[in-house]
N, C-alpha and C positions, 0 to 999 in steps of 0.2 A: 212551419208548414211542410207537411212533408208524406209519404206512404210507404214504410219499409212493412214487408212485411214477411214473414219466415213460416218455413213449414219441417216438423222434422216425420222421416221417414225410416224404413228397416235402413236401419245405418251409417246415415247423412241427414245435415240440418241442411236446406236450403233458401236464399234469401232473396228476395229482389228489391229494388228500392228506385224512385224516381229521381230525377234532374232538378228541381225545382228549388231555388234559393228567393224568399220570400220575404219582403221587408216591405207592411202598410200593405199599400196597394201596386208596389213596384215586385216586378220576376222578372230573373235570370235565368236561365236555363241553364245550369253549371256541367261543365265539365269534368270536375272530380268528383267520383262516384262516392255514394253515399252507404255501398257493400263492399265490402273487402274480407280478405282474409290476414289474418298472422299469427303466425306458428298454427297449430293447432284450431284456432279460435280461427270463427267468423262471425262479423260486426256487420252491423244497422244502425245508423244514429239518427235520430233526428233532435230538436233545441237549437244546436248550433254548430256549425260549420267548424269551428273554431274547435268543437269539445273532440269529433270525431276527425279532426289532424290531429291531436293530443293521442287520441286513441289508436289512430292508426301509428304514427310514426313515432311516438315516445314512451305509447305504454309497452310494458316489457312481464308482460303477464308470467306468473311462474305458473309449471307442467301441470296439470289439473290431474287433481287427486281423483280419482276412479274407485277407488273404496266407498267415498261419501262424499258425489261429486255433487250435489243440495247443497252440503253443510261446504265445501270447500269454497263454489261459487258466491256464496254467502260472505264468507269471512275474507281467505287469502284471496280470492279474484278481485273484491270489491275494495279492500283495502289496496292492492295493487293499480284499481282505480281511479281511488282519490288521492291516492299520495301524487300520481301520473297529470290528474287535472289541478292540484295544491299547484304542484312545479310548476305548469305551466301557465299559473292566473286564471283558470276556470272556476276553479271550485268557489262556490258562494256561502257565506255564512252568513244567516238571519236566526237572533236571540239565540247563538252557541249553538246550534244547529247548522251540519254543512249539507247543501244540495249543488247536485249536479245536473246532469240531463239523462235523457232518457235515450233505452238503446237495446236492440236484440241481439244475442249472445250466445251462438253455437258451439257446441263443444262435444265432443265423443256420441254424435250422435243424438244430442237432446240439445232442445230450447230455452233461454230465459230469456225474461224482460229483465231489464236493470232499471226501477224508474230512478225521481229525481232523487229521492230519500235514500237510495241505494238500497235499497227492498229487491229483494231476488225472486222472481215467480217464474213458476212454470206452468204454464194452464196444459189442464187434465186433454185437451181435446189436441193435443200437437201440434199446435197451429197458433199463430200470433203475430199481432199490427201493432205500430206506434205511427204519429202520427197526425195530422188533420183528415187525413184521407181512413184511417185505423177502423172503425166505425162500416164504413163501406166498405174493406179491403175484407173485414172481417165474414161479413155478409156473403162475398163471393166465395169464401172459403168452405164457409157451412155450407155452401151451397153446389158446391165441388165436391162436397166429402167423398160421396158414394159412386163420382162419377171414373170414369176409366180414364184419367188424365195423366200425364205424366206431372211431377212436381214443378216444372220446370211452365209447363200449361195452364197450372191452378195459379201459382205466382203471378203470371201474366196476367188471368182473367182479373183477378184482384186489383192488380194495377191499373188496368185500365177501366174497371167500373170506377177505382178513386179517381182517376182521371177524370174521368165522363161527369161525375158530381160533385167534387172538389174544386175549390178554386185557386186549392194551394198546390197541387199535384200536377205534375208534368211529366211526360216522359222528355227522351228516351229513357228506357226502364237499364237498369245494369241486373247483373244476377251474379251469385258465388254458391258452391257449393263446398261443403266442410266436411269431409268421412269420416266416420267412428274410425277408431284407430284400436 
């Protein structure tokens, strides 16, 4: 359960993401944010708390290729990935098939989702949720496109309509920002 959601702009990805650690019908309001930065990259996870400590503190992402950074994200990012969740007992294998979780991924200025299958997207509109709350957060975003918001404002609004309809979403909201380089 969870509402990260990103926006990328002239130059920078931006992300914010809620407090909410969600097991049945039990929440914590956790203390370790669920946005971060490293090196270059910034992250959003949601599935599991677990995947995005792997991510923040073990993965060791090499420099992103800016020739064909689709095709790089794809391959060397997502392979740098799973080798990261493999080491540290996240990674899940059903019928020879490995999945992971799901997670937003800033880089030189552009967005991807990373789902579970490690499928790399970028949606055309700049903008993107993961999530229980994703669904809603997405809504306030379309719904901001045109307005004179600062990115930092549009995040917010997102956050808290997941908030306000979700029952997995909680603040306090965190945010990071990542600049094209």
């Amino acid at each position: 359960m969870t509402a990260i959601v990103g926006l990328a702009t002239a130059g920078a990805v931006h992300l914010g993401g809620d407090s909410a650690g969600v097991a049945g019908y039990s929440l914590t309001v956790r203390a370790d944010a669920k946005v971060f930065a490293t090196g270059p990259y910034v992250m959003g996870f949601t599935s599991s708390f677990r995947m995005g400590q792997l991510l923040r503190w073990s993965l060791k992402p090499p420099e992103p290729d800016t020739s064909d950074l689709e095709r790089f994200m794809a391959t060397a990012f997502v392979d740098a990935v799973r080798a990261t969740l493999r080491d540290g007992g996240w990674l899940r294998k059903d019928h020879d098939q490995e999945e992971g979780g799901t997670f937003l991924v800033g880089v030189r200025g552009r967005l991807f989702c990373v789902q579970d299958d490690f499928q790399v997207a970028e949606a055309a509109d700049g903008y993107a949720a993961v999530g229980c709350g994703a669904g809603i957060a997405l809504g306030a975003l379309y719904a901001t496109a045109r307005a004179r918001r600062t990115p930092h404002a549009r995040l917010g609004l997102a956050l808290e309509a997941a908030e306000r309809f979700s029952a997995g979403v909680r603040g306090p909201f965190a945010y990071v920002t990542g600049e094209a380089a």
